[in-house]
C-alpha angles and dihedrals in degrees: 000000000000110000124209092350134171124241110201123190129196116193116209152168095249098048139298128293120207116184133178122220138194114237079242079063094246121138117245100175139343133197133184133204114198125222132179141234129240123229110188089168141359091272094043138099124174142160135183121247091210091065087049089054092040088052089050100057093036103058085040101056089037086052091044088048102050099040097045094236121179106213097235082064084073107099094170156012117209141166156208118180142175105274137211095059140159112213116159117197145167133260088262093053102256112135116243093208150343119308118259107222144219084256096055111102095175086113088079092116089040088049085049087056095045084055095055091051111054125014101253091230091069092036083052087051094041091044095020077224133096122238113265147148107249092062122100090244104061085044092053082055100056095050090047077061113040097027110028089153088065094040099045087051093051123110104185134006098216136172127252088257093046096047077053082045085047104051091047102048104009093233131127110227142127132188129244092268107052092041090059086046077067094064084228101095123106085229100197087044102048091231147104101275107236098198093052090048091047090047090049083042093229120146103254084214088062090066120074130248118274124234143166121277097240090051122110105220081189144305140273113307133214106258086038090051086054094045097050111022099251124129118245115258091040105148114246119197112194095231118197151269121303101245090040084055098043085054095055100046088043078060090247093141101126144050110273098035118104143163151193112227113206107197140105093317109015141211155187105221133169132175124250141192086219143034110269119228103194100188086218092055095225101137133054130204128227119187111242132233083267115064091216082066145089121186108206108202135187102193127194126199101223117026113122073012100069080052089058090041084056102044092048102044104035115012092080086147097046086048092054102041091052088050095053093050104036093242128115124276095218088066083052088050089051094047091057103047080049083074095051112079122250112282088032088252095300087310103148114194118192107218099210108119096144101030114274133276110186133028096020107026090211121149095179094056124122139194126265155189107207123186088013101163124169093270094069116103134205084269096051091057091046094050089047084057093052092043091047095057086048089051090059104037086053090063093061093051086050088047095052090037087043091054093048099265105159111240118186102147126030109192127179127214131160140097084285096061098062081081119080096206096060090047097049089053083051093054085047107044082042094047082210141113108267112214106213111210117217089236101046088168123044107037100122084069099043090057091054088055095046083050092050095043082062101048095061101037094261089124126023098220149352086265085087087090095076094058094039092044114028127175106274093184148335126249112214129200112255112264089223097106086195095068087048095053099047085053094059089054097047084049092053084049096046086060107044081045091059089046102051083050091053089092093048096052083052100054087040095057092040 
């Protein structure tokens, strides 16, 4: 029976990881409860609290249970969770609608307004973030306007990990980086910035306290003991936001560590001591789970995600073969784009499906095939998947390499990176040493039990990372400068592709 564990949680839009850890930080087990996410309309993203908090206690009880855990075994609760949401409740907690989560563009007149209001240059220096609709704040805006009766009868706006926080301890917090992944924070002073509120015109008492990551608002409470299995009195730390905890189990926890994340959504991310103003605005910043840091991110929608799209769509053969063998049909995938030549015979794919974050910042992108003849294959079209991601997550490394961030380091973790291949695309359109980390899944979780480690005194600092997820091996660039080569042109095409659609995506939203 586990002594004195760990039981990490990481909230996301997908469904809820709980994972049970040893107090040396080593996992032990690890379940998962899927949920799924509403779409009302094209623009529109939802998801229902009470399946976060079913898939809670379900996962907890079902942990407890299997592994014969004595709740006084529990030495924390800690948590990850999907950022840039919009959750109304009451004053006793209950939520007063669906969430409104990061994937939901519907803000766009709020966003407008926004730009009316405050030239976007000083709200990028006050939030080190653009305005945009996929942030808390412009969605806090739109239901202000189309549902006031909601808004004027809600107590709190909270996160998905802080409603969990909620239900366990009753009380309303957040931590510093989900409260920058608002928009509303005044970064470089670590507050709610009363100049951007008063401009959205939202009530600065309807958003939480802030606290530090590593901070326990409370502990485990009678009716949520009941509920989960837990025993009241059980310690919560709030944990931190999804892409800060990936950072820190990937072992992203100084300046000079960063890493591409190659899931769902997708990002270039590196830590730093300040706040960084890119003039382009390309970037965004995000604080970290340690208040000395800074994590700089370029984000994209679809980037795991347009391998999903793929597999789903038109990989009817890879689907069926996997199924048939019990393997995944993503090694199939791979397999297949092995066979088409670097650069997918001059096949680009834009990997926009659901608008575009950062680089672009483009709501009204959309997703391509561009240079598609008669002589492309099926492989063809997976590797240009897998190129096209590459392409646009190398220009967010340019653009934090390009603003002074200090990279000494790139690793790669994600679902994504359990393929060579993609990897090894990675290593050629970077041009750039890719650091493999042994857990190349998972990390997200990882970092909420380090944070939680910490919280407690299980650990003594963040430096812990480098002992529970160590380098397996390094991915290096091809020597053929040929393929390099190749690569930087295809790169140069992929963008000016992506320039002469612009005006399309704009008719075709419009």
């Amino acid at each position: 029976m586990p002594k004195n564990c760990i039981l990490a949680y990481d909230l996301g839009t997908g469904g809820l990881k709980a994972a049970l850890y040893s107090d040396q930080g080593i996992q032990i087990d690890a379940l998962f409860e899927e949920y799924q996410v509403r779409s009302y309309r094209e623009t529109w993203a939802e998801q229902d609290p009470e399946a976060w908090w079913s898939g809670f206690c379900k996962t907890t009880r079902a942990l407890i249970e299997k592994h014969g855990i004595h709740g006084r075994d529990i030495a924390v609760v800690s948590f990850s969770g999907q950022m840039m949401a919009c959750l109304p409740v009451e004053r006793s907690g209950s939520a007063l609608r669906d969430c409104i989560i990061w994937a939901d563009r519907r803000s766009t007149a709020q966003t407008i307004r926004m730009h009316e209001r405050i030239d976007e240059a000083n709200y990028y220096r006050i939030t080190g973030n653009k305005i945009y609709p996929t942030y808390a704040l412009p969605k806090l805006m739109w239901l202000k306007d189309n549902e006031p009766e909601v808004y004027k009868r809600t107590y709190k706006f909270l996160q998905p990990k802080d409603y969990l926080v909620c239900r366990l301890t009753g009380t309303f917090v957040t931590d510093y980086s989900d409260a920058s992944g608002t928009a509303a924070l005044d970064m470089p002073n670590r507050n709610w910035s009363e100049e951007v509120l008063e401009l959205a015109g939202v009530d600065e008492d309807k958003l939480p306290e802030i606290r530090p990551s590593t901070d326990s608002p409370g502990t485990v409470n009678r009716p949520a003991a009941r509920e989960s299995g837990l025993v009241e009195g059980t310690p919560v730390i709030i944990g931190a936001g999804d892409g800060p905890c990936g950072n820190l189990g990937a072992g992203v926890y100084r300046e000079g560590n960063a890493y591409i994340y190659l899931g769902t959504s997708s990002w270039v991310s590196a830590a730093s001591r300040d706040v960084v103003v890119d003039p382009g605005m390309v970037l965004f910043n995000i604080c970290s789970v340690d208040p000395n840091l800074i994590y700089v991110y370029g984000t994209m929608q679809m980037g795991g995600g347009s391998f999903q799209w793929l597999k789903n769509t038109i990989c009817a053969v890879e689907r069926v073969m996997a199924e048939l063998s019990g393997q995944s049909a993503y090694d199939y995938m791979s397999r297949q784009a092995e066979t088409s030549p670097a650069g997918a015979g001059n096949l680009i794919f834009l990997p926009y499906l659901r608008g575009e974050r950062s680089p672009r910042w483009n709501p009204t992108a959309r997703g391509a095939f561009v240079g598609l003849t008669a002589s492309h294959s099926r492989a063809d079209m997976i590797r240009a998947v897998m190129e096209g991601v590459s392409y646009n997550l190398k220009i967010i490394r340019d653009a934090l390499r390009s603003q002074g961030t200090c990279i000494e380091e790139m690793r790669i973790i994600g679902g994504g990176a359990e393929s060579q291949l993609w990897r090894q695309i990675f290593a050629n359109v970077f041009r750039e040493s890719l650091r493999v980390p042994e857990l190349r899944e998972g990390a997200t979780t990882l970092g909420a039990a380090v944070v939680g480690g910490v919280g407690v005194g299980l650990f003594e600092n963040f430096s812990i990372i480098e002992k529970l997820n160590p380098i397996e091996f390094i991915e290096e660039p091809s020597a053929d400068e040929q393929v390099l080569n190749r690569y930087d042109n295809l790169f140069q095409l992929f963008n000016t592709v992506y320039e002469v659609l612009c005006p399309v995506f704009e008719k075709m939203q419009s």
